[in-house]
C-alpha positions in Angstrom: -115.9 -32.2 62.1 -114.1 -30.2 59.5 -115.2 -29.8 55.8 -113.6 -31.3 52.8 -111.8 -28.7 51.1 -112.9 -27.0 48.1 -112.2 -29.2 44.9 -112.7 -32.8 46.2 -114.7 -33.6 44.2 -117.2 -37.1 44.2 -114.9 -40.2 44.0 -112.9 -43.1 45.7 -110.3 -40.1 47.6 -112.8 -37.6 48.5 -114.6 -41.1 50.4 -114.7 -40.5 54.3 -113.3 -44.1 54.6 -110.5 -42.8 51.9 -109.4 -39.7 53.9 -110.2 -39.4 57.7 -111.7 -36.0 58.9 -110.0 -34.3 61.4 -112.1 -34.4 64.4 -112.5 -33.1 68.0 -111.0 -29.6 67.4 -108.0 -30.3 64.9 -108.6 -27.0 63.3 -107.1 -27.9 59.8 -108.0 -29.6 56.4 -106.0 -31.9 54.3 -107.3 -33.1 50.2 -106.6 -36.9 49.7 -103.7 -37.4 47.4 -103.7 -38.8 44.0 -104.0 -42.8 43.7 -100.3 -43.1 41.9 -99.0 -40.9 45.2 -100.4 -43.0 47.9 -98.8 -45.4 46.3 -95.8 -44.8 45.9 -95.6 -43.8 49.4 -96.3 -47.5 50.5 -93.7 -49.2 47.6 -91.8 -46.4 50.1 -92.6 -48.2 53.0 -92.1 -51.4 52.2 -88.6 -50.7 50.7 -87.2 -49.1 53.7 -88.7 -51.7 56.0 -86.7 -54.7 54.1 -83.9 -52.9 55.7 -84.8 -52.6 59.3 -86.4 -56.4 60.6 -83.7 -57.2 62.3 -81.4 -59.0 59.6 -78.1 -58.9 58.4 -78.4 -55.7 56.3 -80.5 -52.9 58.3 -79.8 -49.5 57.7 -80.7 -47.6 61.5 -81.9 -44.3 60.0 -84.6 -46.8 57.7 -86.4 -48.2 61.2 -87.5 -44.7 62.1 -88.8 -43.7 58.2 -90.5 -46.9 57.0 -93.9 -46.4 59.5 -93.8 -42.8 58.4 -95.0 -43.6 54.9 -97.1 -46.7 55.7 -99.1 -44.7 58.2 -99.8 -42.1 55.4 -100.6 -44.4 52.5 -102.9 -45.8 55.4 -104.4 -42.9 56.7 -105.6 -41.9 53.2 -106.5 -45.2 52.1 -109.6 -47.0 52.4 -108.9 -49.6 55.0 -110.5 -52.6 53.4 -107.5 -51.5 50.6 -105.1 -50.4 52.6 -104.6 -53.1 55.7 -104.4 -56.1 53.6 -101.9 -54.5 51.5 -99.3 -52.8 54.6 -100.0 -56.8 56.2 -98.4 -57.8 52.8 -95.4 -55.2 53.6 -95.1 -56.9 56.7 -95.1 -60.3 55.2 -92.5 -59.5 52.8 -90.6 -57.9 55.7 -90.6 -61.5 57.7 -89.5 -63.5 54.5 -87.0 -60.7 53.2 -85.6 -61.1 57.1 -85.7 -65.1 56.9 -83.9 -65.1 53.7 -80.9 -62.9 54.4 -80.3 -64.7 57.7 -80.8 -68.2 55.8 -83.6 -69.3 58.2 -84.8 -72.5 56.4 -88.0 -71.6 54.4 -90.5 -74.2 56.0 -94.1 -74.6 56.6 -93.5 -73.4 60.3 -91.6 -70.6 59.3 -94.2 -69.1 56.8 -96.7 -69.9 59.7 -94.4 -67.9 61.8 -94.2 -64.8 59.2 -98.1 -65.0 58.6 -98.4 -64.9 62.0 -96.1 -61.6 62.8 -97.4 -59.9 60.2 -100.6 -60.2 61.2 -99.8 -59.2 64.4 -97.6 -56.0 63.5 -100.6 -55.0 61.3 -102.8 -54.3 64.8 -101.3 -51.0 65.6 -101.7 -49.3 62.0 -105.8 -51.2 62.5 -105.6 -48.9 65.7 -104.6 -46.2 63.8 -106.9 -46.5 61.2 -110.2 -47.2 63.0 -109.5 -45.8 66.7 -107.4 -43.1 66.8 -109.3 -40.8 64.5 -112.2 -41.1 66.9 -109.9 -39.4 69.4 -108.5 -35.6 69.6 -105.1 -34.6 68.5 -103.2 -35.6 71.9 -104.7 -39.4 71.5 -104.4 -39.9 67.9 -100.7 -38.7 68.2 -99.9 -41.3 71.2 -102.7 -44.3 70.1 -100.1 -45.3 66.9 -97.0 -45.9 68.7 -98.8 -47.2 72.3 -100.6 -50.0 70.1 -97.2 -50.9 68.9 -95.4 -51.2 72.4 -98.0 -53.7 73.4 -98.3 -55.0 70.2 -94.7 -55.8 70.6 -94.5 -56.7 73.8 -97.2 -59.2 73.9 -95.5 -61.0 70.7 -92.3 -60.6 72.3 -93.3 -62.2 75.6 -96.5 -65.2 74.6 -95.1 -66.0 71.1 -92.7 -69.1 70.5 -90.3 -67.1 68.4 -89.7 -64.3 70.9 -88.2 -61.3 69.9 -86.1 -63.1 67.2 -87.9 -60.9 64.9 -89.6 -57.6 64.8 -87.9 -56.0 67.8 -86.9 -52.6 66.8 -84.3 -51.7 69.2 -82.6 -54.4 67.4 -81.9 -52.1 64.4 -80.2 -49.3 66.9 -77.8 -51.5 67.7 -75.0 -49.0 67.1 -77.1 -46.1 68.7 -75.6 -47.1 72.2 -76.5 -43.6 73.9 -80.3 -44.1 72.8 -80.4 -47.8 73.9 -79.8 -47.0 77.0 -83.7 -46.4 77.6 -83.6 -49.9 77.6 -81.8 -49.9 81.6 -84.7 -47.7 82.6 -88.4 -48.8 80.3 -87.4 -52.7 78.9 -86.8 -53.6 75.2 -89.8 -51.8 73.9 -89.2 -48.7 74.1 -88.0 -48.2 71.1 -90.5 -48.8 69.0 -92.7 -46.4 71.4 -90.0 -43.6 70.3 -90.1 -45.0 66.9 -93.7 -44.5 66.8 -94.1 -41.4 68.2 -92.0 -39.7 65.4 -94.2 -41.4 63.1 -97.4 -40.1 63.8 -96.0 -36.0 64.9 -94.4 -36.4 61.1 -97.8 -37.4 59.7 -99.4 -34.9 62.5 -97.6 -32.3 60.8 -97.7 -33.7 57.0 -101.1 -33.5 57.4 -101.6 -30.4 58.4 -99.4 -28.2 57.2 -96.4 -26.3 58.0 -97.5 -24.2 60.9 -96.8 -23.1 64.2 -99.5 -24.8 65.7 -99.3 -27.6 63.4 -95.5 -28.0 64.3 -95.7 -28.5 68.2 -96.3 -32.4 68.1 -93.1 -32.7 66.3 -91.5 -30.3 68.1 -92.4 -32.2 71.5 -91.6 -35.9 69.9 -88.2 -34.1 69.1 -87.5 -33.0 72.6 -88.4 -36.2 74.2 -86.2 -38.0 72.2 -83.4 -35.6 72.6 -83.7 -36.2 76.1 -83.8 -40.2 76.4 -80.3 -39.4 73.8 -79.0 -36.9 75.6 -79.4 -39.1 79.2 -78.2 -41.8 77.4 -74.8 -40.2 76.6 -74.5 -39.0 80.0 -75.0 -42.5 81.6 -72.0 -43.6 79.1 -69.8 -40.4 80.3 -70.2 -40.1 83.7 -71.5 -43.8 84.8 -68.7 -45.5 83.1 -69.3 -49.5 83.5 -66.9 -50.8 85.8 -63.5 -51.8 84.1 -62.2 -53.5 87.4 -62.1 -56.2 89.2 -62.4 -58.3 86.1 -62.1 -61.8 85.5 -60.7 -63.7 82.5 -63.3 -66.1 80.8 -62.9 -68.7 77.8 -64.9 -69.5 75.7 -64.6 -72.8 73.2 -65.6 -74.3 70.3 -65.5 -77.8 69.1 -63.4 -78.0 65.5 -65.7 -78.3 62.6 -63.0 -80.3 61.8 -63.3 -82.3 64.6 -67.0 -82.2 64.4 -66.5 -84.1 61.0 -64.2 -86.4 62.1 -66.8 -87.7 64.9 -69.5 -88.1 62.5 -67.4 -90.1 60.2 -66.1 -92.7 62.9 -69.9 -92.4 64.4 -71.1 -93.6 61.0 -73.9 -91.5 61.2 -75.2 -87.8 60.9 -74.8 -86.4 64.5 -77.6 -84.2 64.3 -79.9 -86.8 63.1 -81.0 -87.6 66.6 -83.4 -90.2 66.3 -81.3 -92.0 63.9 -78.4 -91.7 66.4 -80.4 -92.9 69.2 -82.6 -95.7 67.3 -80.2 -97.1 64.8 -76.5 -96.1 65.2 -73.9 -98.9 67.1 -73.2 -97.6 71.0 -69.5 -98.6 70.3 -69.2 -96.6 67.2 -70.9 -93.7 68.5 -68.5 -93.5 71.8 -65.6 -93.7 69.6 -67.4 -90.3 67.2 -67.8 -88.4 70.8 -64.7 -89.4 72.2 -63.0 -87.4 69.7 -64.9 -84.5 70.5 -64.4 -84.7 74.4 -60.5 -84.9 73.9 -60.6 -81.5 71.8 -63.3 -79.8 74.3 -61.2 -81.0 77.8 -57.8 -80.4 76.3 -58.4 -76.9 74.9 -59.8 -76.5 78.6 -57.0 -77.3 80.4 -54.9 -74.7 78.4 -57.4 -72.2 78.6 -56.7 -72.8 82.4 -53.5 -72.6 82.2 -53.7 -68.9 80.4 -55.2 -67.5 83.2 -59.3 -68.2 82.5 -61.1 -68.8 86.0 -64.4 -69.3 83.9 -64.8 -71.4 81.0 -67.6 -72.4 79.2 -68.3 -74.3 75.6 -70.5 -73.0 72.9 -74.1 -74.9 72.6 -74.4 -78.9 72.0 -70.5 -79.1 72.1 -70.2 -82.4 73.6 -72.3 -84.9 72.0 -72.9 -87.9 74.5 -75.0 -91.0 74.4 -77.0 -90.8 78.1 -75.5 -93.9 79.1 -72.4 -91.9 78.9 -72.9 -89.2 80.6 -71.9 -90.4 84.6 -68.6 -90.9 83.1 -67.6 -87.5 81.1 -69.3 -85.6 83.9 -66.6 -87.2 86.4 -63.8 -86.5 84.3 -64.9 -82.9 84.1 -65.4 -82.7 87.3 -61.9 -84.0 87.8 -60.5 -81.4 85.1 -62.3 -78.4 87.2 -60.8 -79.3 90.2 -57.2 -79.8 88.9 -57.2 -76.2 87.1 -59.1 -74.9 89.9 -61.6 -73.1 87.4 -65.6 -72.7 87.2 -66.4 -75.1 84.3 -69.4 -74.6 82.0 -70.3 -77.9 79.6 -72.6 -77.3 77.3 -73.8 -80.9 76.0 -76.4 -82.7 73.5 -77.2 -85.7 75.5 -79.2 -88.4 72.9 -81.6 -90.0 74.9 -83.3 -93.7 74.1 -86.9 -92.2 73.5 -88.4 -89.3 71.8 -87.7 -86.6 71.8 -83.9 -88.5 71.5 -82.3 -85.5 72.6 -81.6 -83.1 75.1 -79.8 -79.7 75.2 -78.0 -78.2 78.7 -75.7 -77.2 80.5 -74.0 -78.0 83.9 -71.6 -75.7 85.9 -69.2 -77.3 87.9 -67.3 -75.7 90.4 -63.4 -75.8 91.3 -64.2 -77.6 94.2 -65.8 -80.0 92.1 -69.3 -79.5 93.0 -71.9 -79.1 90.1 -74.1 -75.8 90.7 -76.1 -76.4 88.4 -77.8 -78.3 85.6 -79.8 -76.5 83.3 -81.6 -77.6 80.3 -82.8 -74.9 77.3 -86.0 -73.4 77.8 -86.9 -72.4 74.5 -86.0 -75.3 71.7 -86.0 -73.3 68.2 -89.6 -74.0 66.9 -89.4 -76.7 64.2 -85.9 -77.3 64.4 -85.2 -78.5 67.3 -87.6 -81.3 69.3 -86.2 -81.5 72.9 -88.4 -80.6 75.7 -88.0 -76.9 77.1 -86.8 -77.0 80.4 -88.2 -75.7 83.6 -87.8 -73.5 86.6 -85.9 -70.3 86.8 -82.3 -68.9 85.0 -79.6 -70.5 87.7 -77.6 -67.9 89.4 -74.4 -68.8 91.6 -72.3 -66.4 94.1 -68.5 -67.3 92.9 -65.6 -65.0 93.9 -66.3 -63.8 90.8 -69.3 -62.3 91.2 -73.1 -63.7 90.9 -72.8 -66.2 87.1 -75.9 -67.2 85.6 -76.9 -69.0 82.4 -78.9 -69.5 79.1 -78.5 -71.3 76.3 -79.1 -69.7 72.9 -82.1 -68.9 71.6 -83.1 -68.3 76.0 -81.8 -64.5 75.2 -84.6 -63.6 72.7 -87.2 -63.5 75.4 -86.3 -61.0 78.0 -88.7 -61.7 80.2 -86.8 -64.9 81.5 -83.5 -62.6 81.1 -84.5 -60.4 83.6 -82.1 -62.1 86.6 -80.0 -60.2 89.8 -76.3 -61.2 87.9 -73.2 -59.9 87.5 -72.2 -62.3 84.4 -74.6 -63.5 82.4 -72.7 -66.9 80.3 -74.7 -67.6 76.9 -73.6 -71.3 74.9 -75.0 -70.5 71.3 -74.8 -72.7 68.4 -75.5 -70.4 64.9 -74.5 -70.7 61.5 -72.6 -67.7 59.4 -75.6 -65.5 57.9 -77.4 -65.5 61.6 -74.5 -65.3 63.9 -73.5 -61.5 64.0 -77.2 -60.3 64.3 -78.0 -63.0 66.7 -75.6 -62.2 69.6 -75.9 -58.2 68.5 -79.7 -59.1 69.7 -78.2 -60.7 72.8 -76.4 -57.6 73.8 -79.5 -55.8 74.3 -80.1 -57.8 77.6 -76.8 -56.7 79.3 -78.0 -53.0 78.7 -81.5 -53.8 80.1 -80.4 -55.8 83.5 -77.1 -54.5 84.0 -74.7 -57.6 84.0 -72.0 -58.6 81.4 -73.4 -60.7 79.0 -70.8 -62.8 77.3 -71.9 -65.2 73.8 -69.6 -68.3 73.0 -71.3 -68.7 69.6 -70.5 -72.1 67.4 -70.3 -71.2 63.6 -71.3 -67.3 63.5 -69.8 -64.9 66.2 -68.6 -65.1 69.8 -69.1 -61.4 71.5 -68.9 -60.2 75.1 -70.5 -56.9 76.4 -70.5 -54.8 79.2 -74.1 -53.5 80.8 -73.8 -50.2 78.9 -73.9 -52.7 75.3 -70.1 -51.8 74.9 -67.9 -54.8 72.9 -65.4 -55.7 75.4 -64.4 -58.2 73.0 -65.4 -60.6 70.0 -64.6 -63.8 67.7 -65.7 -64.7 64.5 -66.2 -68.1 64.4 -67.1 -69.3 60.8 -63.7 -70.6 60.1 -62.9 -74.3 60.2 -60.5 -74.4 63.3 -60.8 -71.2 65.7 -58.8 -71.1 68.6 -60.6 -70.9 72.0 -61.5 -66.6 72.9 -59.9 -65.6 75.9 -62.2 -62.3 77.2 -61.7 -59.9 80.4 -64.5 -58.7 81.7 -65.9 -57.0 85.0 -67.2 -59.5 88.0 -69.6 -56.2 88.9 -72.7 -55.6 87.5 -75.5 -52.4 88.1 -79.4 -52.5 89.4 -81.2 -51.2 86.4 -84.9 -49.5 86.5 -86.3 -52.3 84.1 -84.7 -55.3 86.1 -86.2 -53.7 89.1 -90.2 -53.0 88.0 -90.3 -55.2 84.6 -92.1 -53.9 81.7 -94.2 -51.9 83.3 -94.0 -49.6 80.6 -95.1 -52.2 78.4 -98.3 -52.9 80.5 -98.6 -49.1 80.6 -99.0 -49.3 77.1 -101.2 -52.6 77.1 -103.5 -50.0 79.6 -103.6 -47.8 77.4 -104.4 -49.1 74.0 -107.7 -50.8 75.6 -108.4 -47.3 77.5 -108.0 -46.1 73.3 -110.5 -48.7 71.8 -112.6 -48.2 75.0 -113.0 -44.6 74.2 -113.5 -44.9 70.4 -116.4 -47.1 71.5 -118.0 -45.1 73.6 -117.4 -42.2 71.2 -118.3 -43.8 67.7 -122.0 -45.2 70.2 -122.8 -41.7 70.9 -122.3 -40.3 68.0 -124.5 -43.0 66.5 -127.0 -42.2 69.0 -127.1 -38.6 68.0 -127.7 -39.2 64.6 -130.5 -40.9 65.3 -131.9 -38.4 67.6 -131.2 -35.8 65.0 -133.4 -37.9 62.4 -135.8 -38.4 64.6 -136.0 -35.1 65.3 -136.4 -33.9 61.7 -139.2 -36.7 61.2 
């Protein structure tokens, strides 16, 4: 183990907890900054990380700096210091994200942002404790491995998904680079992302030297070449731009919405006060309106050429007892226009949990192909029971459709599906709707279908499987037309849909192989000091 260099003195920074020696053959020194620069460099970190979770107002360039500085004002830090305060950058992140996209500030949510933080804070522990134990090739790759798991395990066993804290989401207009996403999953990108951040600290460290240089130099080239392979999938594997079919997608008026509430006499998303207390007769009249608006823009959507249409989430509101009935007329409608009809409907049911959310396709022969009900209710906002079984996928002239509903898309895991179209009913409001189908997009990219969002009150896009806008709607104002979209019936085979986040598990492997080794490492060294004691005694 190095020396300190001359002239650090006694002191908090001169502690070995403060400033980590280089170990196992790093052949350089570094002096532990001044308090007020450590610092600085986390009030650093935190800034640029408010602008990179994911929300409304992310800078892309600010994702790939902000774990830069917090690894160094960790690194030089002593860590009963320095992890509770980059777990408060983390927590400020999740609220600073919650209030730009107006999530509602409840006790669930600050669970949920308590929660996060704590688990983004386990890679920079890793770094901290682990990687230091380790020579230069595993402290470089122990950082940004923690994080793919880290990620990945959040992404795939928590209730909020990737919602927040996925950082491909913040690269959203890098298409060349996403396209990593086709061959290694979703979380890849913060694997890149934290690579560069421990080569830049490799090198900050130690200096500006040849040998000092080559970590950087290698992270560089690496991500050169997932950019550079990127751009050559979009130049010379151009997504299909024919055969294509036309899709609509629609909306119920707000206006409309209003209207039904008003002759309903009752809040329509108040479900258990619509199901307990409001009068059946009133309540049909309130949906009725809606169903004329939803079945007549239909038919004219039909009629301008759409062979698929489908309505944004919870756009028909029906009491249960209602349901035979509306389904036949839609039925009826489908087979008249001939089309492949989507209806996305909140069905309020008698008992708790008083509602439930899904979707049924029916054919233009007039079969239904499928009912499926949303597997992922929005924690704390919304009560229904997930659903079960697997993402529905139908062969149709058309190509091979499938279907979520919402808030499905943030967990790629279920996403991962052998379609050509991939039909998405969401139901926003205006600060989340942009960001929330931009985080949608990423799963066309990754499984190689179209992925088209009809979005109620925030923004209606469709993309092709290379994460190009083939078209898009904003839907905040009162009375928006229904969105009439082209888009191809062929999708690709990608890597990821193929072998799953295997990448991800790679990374899993390899974080436990890291805290295995600092184990074994940090117990033999202990055992050689004893020896060494005993020894001189």
């Amino acid at each position: 183990m190095g020396g300190r260099t001359a002239g650090t003195g006694p002191g908090p920074d001169s502690n070995e907890e403060t400033a980590p020696a280089l170990r196992h053959g790093d052949d350089s020194e570094h002096r532990s900054p001044p308090e007020h620069r450590r610092y600085l460099w986390l009030g650093l970190g935190l800034f640029f990380q408010l602008f990179a979770v994911g929300g409304r107002w992310d800078l892309t360039l600010f994702a790939w700096v902000f774990q830069i500085f917090l690894l160094r004002f960790l690194r030089t830090s002593r860590p009963q210091v320095g992890l509770p305060l980059v777990w408060l950058v983390g927590v400020a992140g999740g609220l600073f994200w919650a209030v730009q996209l107006a999530v509602p500030l409840t006790f669930l949510t600050f669970v949920g942002v308590l929660s996060l933080a704590s688990g983004g804070l386990v890679p920079f522990a890793v770094d901290r404790f682990v990687s230091t134990r380790l020579r230069s090739l595993g402290r470089l790759l122990a950082f940004p491995a923690a994080l793919t798991a880290t990620s990945f395990l959040v992404g795939t066993f928590n209730p909020f998904g990737t919602a927040y804290g996925l950082p491909a989401v913040t690269q959203h207009t890098n298409l060349a680079l996403l396209q990593v996403l086709a061959v290694a999953g979703p979380y890849a990108i913060g694997f890149l992302i934290g690579g560069v951040a421990t080569a830049v600290n490799h090198l900050w460290e130690r200096g500006l030297t040849r040998h000092a240089a080559r970590p950087a130099l290698a992270a560089a080239a690496v991500l050169a070449v997932v950019v550079i392979g990127g751009q050559a999938r979009l130049a010379f594997a151009p997504a299909p731009t024919s055969p294509t079919v036309r899709i609509a997608g629609i909306n119920p008026d707000m206006a409309v919405n209003a209207e039904a509430a008003r002759l309903a006499g009752t809040d329509l998303d108040d479900f258990e006060a619509v199901s307990r207390t409001a009068d059946p007769a009133a309540m049909r009249a309130g949906t009725d309106v809606i169903a004329d608006q939803l079945f007549a823009d239909t038919r004219l959507a039909a009629r301008t050429g759409a062979k698929i249409v489908f309505w944004s989430e919870n756009a028909a509101r029906l009491l249960s007892s209602d349901v035979p009935a509306f389904q036949a007329e839609a039925v009826e409608l489908a087979r008249q226009e001939g089309i492949y009809l989507n209806m996305a409907m909140n069905i309020y049911l008698p008992d708790p949990p008083y509602v439930r959310d899904q979707t049924v396709l029916v054919g233009p022969d007039g079969n239904v192909l499928w009912t499926y009900e949303k597997h992922h209710p929005i924690p704390g906002l919304e009560p229904n029971t997930p659903g079960e079984g697997p993402v529905p996928v139908v062969e149709t002239p058309y190509g091979r459709l499938s279907n979520v509903i919402c808030y499905d898309a943030d967990f790629p895991a279920m996403m991962k599906v052998d379609a050509d179209i991939m039909l998405v009913p969401g139901g926003d409001w205006p600060e989340i709707g942009r960001i929330h189908t931009r985080m949608a997009s990423l799963r066309a990219i990754e499984n190689g279908y179209t992925l088209v969002r009809q979005d109620f009150n925030g923004s209606s896009q469709a993309f092709d499987y290379q994460g190009h806008v083939l078209s898009q709607q904003d839907t905040t104002p009162d009375d928006t037309p229904f969105w009439i979209v082209d888009v191809p019936t062929n999708g690709t085979t990608t890597v990821y849909r193929v072998v799953g986040d295997v990448f991800a598990w790679l990374c899993a492997a390899a974080t436990l192989i890291t805290l295995g080794c600092a184990v074994r490492i940090s117990r033999t060294q202990r055992l050689n000091t004893r020896k060494r004691t005993h020894e001189t005694t």
